[in-house]
TIRO-2110 file (N, C-alpha, C; in Angstrom, 1 decimal):
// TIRO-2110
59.5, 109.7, 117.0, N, 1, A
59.9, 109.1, 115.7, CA, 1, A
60.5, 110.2, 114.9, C, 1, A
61.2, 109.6, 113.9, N, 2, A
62.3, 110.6, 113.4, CA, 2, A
61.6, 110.8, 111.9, C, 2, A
60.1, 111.6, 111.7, N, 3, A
59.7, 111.3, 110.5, CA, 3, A
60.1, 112.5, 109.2, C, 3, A
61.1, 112.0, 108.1, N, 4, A
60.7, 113.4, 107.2, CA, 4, A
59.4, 113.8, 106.7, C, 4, A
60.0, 115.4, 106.5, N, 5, A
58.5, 115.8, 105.8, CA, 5, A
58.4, 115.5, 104.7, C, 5, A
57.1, 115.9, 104.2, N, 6, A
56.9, 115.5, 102.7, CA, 6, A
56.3, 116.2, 102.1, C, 6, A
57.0, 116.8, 101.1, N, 7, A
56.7, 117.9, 100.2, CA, 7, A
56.0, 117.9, 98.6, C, 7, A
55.1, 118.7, 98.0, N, 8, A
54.6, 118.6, 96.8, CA, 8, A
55.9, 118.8, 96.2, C, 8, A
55.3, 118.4, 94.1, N, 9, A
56.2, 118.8, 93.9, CA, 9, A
56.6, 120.1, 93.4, C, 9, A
56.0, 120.9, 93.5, N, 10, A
55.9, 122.5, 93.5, CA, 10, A
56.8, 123.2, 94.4, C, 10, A
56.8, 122.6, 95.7, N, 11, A
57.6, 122.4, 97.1, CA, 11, A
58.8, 122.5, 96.5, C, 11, A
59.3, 120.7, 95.9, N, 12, A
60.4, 120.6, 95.7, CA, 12, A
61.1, 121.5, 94.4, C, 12, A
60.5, 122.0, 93.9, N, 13, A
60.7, 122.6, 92.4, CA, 13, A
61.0, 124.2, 92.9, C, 13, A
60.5, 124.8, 94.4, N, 14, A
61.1, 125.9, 94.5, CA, 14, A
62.0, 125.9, 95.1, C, 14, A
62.5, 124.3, 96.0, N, 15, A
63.6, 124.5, 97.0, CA, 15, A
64.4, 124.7, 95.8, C, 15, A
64.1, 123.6, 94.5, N, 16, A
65.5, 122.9, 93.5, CA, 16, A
66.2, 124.5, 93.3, C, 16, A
65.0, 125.7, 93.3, N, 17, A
65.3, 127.0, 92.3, CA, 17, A
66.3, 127.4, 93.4, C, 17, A
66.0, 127.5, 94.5, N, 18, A
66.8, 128.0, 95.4, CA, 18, A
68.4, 127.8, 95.6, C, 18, A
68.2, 126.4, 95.3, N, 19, A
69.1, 125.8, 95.4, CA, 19, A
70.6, 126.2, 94.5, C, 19, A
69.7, 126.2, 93.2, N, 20, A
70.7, 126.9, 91.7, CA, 20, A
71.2, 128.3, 91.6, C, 20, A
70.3, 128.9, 92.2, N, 21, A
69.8, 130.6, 92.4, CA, 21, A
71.1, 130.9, 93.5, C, 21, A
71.2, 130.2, 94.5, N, 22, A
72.5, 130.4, 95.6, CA, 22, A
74.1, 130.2, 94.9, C, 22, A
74.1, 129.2, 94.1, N, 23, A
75.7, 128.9, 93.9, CA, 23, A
75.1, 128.3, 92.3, C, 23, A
75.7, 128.2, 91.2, N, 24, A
76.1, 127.6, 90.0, CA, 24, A
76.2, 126.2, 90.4, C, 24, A
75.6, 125.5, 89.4, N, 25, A
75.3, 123.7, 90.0, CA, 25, A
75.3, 123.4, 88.6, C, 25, A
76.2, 122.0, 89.0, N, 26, A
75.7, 121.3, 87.7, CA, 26, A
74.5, 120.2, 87.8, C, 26, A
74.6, 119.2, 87.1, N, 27, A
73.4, 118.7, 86.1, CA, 27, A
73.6, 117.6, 87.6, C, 27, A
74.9, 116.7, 87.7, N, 28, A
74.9, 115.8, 88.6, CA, 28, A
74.8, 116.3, 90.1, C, 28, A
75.0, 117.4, 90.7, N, 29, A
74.5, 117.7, 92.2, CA, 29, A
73.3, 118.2, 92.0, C, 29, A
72.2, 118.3, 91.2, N, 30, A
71.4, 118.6, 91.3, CA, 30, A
70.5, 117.3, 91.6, C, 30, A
71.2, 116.6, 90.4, N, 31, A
70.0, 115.1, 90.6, CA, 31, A
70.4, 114.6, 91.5, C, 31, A
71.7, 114.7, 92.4, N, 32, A
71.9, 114.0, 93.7, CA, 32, A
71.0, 114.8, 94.7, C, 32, A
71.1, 115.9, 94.9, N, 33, A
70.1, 116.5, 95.8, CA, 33, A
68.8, 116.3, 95.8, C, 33, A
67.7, 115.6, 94.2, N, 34, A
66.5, 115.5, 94.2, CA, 34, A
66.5, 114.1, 94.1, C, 34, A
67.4, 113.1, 94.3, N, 35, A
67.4, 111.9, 94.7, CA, 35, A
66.8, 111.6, 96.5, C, 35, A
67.4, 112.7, 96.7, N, 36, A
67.3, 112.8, 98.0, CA, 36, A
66.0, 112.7, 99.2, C, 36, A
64.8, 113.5, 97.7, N, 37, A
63.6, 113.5, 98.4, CA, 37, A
62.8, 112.5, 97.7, C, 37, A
63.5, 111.3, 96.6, N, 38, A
63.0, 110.2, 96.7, CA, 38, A
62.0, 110.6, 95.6, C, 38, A
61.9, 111.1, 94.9, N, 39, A
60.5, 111.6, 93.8, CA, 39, A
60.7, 110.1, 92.8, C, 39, A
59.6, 109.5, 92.1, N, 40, A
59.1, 109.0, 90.8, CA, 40, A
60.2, 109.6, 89.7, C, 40, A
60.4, 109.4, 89.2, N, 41, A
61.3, 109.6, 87.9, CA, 41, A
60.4, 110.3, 87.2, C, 41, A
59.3, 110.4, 86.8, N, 42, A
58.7, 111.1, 85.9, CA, 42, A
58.7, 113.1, 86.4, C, 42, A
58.6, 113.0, 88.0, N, 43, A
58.6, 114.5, 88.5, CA, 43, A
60.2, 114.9, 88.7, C, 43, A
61.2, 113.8, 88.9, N, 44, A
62.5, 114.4, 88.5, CA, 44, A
62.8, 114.9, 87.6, C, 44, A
62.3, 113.9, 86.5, N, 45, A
62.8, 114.9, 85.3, CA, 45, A
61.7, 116.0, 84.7, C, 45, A
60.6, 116.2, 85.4, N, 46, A
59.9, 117.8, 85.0, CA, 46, A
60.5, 118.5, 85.6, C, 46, A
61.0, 118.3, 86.8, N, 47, A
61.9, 119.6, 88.0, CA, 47, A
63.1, 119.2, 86.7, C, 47, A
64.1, 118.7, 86.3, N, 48, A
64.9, 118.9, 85.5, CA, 48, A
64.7, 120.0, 84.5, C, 48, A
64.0, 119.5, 84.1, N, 49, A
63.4, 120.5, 82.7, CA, 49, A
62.9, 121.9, 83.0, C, 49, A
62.4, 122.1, 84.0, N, 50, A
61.8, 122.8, 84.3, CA, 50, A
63.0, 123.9, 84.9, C, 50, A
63.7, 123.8, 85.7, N, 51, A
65.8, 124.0, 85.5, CA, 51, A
66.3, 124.5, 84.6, C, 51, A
66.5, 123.6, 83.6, N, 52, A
67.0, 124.4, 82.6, CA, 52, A
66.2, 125.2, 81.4, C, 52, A
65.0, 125.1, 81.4, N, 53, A
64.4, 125.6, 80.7, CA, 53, A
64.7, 127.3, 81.4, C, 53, A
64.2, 127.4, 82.6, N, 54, A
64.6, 128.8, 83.1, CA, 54, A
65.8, 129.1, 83.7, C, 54, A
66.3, 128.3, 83.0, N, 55, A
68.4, 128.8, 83.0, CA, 55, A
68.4, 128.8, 84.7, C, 55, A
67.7, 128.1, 85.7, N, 56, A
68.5, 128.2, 86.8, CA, 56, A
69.2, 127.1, 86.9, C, 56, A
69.6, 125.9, 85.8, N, 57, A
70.9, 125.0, 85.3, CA, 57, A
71.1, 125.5, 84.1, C, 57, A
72.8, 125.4, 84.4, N, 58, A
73.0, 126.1, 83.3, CA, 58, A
74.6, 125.0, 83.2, C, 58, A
74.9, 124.3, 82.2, N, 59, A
76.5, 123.6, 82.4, CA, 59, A
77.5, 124.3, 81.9, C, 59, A
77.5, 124.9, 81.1, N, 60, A
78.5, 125.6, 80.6, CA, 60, A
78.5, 126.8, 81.4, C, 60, A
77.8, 128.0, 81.8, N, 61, A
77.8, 128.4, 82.9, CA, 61, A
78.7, 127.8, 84.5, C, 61, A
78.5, 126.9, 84.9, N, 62, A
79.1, 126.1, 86.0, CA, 62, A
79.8, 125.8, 85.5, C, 62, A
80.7, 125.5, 84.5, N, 63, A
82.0, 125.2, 84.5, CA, 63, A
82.8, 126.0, 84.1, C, 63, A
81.8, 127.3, 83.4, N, 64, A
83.1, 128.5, 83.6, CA, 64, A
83.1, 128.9, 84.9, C, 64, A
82.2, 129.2, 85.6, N, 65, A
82.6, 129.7, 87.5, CA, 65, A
83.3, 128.6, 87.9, C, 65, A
83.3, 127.4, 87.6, N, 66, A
83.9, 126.4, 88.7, CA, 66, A
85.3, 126.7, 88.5, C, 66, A
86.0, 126.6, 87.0, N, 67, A
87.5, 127.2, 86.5, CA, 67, A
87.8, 128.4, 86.8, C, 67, A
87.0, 129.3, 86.7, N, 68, A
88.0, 130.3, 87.1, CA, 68, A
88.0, 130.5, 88.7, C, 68, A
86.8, 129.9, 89.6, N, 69, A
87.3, 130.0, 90.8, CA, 69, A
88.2, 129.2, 91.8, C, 69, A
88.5, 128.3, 91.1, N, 70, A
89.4, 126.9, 91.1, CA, 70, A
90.5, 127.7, 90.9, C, 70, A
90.6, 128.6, 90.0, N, 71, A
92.1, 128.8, 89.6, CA, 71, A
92.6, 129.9, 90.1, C, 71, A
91.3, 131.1, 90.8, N, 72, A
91.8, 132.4, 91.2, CA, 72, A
91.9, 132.3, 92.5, C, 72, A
91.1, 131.5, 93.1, N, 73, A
90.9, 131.2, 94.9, CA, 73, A
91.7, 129.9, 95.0, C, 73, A
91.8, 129.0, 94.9, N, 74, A
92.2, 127.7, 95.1, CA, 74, A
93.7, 127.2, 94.2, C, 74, A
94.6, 128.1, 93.5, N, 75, A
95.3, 128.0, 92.1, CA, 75, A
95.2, 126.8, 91.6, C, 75, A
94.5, 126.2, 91.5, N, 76, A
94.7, 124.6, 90.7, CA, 76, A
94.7, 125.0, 89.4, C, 76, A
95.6, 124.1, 89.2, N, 77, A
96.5, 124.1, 87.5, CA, 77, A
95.1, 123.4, 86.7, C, 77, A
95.6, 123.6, 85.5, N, 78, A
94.5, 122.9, 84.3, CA, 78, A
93.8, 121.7, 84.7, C, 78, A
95.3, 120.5, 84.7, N, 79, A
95.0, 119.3, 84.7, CA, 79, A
94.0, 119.1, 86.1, C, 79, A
93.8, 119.7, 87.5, N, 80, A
93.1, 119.1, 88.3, CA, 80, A
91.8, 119.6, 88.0, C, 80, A
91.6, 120.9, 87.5, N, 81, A
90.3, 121.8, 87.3, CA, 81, A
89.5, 120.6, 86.6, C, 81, A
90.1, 119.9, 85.3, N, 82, A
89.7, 119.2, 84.6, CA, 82, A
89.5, 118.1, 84.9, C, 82, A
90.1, 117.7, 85.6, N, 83, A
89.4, 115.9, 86.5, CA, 83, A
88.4, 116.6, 87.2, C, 83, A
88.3, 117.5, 88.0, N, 84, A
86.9, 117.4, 88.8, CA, 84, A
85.8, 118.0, 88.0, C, 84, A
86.0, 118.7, 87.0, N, 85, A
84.8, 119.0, 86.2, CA, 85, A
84.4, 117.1, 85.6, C, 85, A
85.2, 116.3, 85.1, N, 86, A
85.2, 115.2, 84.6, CA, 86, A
84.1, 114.6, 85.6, C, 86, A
84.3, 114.4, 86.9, N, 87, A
84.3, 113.8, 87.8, CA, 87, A
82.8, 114.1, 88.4, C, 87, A
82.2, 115.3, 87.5, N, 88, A
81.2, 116.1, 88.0, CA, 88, A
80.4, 115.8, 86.4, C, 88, A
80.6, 115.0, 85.5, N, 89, A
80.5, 114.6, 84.4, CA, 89, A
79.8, 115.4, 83.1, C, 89, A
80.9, 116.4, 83.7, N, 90, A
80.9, 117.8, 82.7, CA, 90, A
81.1, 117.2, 81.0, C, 90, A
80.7, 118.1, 80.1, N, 91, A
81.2, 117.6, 79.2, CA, 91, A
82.5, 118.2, 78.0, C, 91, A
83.0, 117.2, 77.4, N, 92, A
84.3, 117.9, 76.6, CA, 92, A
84.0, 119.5, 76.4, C, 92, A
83.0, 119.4, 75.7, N, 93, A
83.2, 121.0, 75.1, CA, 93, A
82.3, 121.7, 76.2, C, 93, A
82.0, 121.8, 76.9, N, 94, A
82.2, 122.5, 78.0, CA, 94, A
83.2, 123.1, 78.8, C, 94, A
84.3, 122.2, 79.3, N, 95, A
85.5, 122.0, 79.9, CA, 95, A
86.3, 122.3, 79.2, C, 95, A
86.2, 122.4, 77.5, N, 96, A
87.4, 123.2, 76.7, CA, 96, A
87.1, 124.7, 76.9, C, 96, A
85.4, 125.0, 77.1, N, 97, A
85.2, 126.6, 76.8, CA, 97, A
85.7, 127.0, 78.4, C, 97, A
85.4, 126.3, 79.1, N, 98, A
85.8, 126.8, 80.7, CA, 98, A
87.2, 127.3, 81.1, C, 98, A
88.6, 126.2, 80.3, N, 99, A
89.5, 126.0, 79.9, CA, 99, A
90.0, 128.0, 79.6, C, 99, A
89.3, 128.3, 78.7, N, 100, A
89.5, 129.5, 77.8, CA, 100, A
89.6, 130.6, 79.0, C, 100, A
88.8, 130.7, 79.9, N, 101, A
88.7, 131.8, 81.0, CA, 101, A
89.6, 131.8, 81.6, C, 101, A
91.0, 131.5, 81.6, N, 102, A
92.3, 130.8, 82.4, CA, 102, A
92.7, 131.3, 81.7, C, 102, A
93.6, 132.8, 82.0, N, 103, A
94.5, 134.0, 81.2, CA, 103, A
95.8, 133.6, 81.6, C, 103, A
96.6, 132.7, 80.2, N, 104, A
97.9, 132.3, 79.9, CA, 104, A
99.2, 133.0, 81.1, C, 104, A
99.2, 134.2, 81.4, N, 105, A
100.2, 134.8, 82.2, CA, 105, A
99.8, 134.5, 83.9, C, 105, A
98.9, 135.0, 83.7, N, 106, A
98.0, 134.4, 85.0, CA, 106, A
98.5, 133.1, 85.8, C, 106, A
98.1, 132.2, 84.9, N, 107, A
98.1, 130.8, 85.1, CA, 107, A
100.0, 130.4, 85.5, C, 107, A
101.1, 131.1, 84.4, N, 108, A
102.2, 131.4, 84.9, CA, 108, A
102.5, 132.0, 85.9, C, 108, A
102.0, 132.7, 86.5, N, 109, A
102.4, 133.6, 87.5, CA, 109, A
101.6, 132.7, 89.0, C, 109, A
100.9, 131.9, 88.6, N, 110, A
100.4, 131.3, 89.8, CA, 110, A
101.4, 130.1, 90.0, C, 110, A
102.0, 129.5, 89.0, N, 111, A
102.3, 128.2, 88.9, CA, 111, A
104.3, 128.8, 89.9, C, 111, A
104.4, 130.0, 89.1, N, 112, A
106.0, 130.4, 89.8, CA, 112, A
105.5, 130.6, 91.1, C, 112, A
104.8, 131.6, 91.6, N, 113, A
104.2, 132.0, 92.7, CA, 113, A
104.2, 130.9, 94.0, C, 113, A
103.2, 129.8, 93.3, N, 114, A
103.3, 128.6, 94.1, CA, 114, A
104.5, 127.5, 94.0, C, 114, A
105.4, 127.8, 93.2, N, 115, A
106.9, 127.4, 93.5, CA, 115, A
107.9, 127.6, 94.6, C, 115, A
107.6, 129.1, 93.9, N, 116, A
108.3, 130.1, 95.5, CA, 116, A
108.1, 129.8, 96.6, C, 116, A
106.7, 129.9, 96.5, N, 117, A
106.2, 129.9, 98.3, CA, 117, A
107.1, 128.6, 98.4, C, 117, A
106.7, 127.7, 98.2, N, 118, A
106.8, 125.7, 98.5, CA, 118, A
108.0, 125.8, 98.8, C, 118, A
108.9, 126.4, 98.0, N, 119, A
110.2, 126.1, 98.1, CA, 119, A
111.3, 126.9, 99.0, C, 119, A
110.7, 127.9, 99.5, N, 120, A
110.8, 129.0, 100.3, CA, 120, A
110.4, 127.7, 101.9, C, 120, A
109.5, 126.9, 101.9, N, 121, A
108.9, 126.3, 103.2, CA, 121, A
110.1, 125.2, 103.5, C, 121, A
110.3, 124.4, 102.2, N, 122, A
110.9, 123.3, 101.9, CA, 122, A
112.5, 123.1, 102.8, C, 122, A
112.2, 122.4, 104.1, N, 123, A
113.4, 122.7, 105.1, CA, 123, A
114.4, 121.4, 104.4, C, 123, A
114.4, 120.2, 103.5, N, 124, A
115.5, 119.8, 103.0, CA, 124, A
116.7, 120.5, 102.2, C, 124, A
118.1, 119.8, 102.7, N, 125, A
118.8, 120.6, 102.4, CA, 125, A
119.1, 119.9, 100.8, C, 125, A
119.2, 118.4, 100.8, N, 126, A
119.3, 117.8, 99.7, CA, 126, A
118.4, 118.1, 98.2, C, 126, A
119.5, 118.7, 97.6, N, 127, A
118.8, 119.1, 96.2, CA, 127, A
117.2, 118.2, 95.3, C, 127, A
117.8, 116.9, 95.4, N, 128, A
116.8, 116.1, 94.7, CA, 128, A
115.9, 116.0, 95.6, C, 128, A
115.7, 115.8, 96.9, N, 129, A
114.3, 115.6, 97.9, CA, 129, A
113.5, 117.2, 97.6, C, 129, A
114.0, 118.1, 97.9, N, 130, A
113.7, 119.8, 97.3, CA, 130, A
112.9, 119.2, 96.3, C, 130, A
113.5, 118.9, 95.2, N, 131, A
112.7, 119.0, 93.5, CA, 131, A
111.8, 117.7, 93.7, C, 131, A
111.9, 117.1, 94.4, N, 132, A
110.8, 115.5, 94.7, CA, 132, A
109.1, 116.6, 95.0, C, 132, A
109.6, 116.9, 96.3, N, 133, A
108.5, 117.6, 97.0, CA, 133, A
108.1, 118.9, 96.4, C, 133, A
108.9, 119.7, 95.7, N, 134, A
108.4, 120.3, 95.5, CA, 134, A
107.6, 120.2, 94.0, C, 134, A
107.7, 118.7, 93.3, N, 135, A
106.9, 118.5, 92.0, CA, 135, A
105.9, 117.5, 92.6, C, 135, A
105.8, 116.9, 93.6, N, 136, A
104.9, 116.5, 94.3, CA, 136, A
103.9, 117.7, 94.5, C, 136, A
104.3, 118.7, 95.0, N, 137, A
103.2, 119.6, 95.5, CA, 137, A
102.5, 120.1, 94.3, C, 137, A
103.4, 120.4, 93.2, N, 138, A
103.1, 121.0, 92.0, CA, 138, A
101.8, 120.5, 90.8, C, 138, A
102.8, 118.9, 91.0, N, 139, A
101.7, 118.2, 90.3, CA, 139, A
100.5, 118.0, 91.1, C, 139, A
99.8, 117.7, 92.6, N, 140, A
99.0, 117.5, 93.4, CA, 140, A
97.8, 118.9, 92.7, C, 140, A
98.6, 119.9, 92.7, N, 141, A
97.8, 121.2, 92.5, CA, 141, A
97.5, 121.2, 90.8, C, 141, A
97.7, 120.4, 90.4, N, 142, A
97.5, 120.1, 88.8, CA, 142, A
97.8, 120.5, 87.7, C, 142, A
98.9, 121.3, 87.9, N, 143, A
99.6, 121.6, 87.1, CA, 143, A
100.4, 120.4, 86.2, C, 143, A
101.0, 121.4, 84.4, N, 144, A
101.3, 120.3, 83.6, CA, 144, A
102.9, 119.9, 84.0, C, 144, A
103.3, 118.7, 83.5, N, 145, A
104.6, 118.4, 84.0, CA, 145, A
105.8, 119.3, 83.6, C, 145, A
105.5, 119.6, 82.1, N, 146, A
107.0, 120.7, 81.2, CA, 146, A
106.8, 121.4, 82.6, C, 146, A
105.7, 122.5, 82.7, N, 147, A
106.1, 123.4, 83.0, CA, 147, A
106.1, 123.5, 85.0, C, 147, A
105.9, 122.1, 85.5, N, 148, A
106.4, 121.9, 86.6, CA, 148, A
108.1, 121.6, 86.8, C, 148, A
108.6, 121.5, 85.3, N, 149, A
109.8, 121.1, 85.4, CA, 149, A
110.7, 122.7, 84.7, C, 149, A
110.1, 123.2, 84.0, N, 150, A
110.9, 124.5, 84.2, CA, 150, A
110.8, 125.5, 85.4, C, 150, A
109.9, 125.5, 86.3, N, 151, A
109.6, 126.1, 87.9, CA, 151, A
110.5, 125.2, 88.4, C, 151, A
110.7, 124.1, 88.6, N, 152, A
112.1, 123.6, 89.1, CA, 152, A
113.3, 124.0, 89.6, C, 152, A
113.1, 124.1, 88.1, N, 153, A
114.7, 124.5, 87.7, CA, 153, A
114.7, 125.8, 87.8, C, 153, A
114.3, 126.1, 87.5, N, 154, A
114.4, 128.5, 88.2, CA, 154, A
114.4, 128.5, 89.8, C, 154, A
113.7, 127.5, 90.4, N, 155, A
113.8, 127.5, 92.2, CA, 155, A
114.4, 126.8, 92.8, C, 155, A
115.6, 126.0, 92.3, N, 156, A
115.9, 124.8, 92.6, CA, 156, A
117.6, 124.2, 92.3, C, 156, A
118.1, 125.8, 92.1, N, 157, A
119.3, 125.9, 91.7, CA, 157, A
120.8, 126.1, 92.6, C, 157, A
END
């Protein structure tokens, strides 16, 4: 038989630390992970508390790592950073302070960068399919539209 184990909640309250302690977590993967071992509602929410009381949850923390790793490893533009913080049910002023760690030139310099490359791969010869796919790729990566439309036009001439 395929039985799980079953753990105190002391158990679960050092895996939870573990858990936070390895990578920055927000509020919703954490309660999905302690849904997981099925607890009473009353010991979820002392492992909750007990979380953030010793800052191993932290939201505003996790959503500054999550933006700036989003945007230095992975270049996603504003607008996607921000749906999946949404999506992760971060909150406004959270996501505006995360927002802030995203250095204006930077953020240009990724958005040309990832033009170049795209349009550098982009084997149509036809001008408008070029600027289709290559604001397809643009906007996918989340960037805002103006300035998917001035990268355009600088690579696309």
């Amino acid at each position: 038989m395929n039985k799980k184990p079953v753990y105190t909640v002391e158990e679960i309250k050092r895996k939870m630390e573990r858990y936070c302690v390895y990578q920055d977590r927000c509020h919703k993967e954490v309660e999905d992970k302690l849904r997981e071992y099925k607890l009473i509602p009353q010991a979820r929410e002392a492992i909750l508390l007990h979380l953030l009381e010793h800052n191993f949850l932290n939201e505003e923390r996790f959503a500054k790592s999550f933006a700036r790793g989003k945007f230095r490893i992975k270049k996603w533009g504003r607008i996607r950073i921000v749906r999946e913080l949404k999506f992760r049910q971060i909150s406004e002023y959270n996501i505006k302070t995360a927002l802030k760690e995203i250095d204006e030139e930077t953020y240009m310099n990724n958005l040309y960068g990832l033009a170049e490359k795209k349009n550098n791969l982009i084997k149509d010869t036809n001008t408008y399919e070029r600027k289709r796919k290559l604001y397809a790729y643009l906007n996918y990566r989340g960037y805002e539209t103006n300035l998917i439309q001035e990268a355009i036009e600088t690579y696309t001439k």
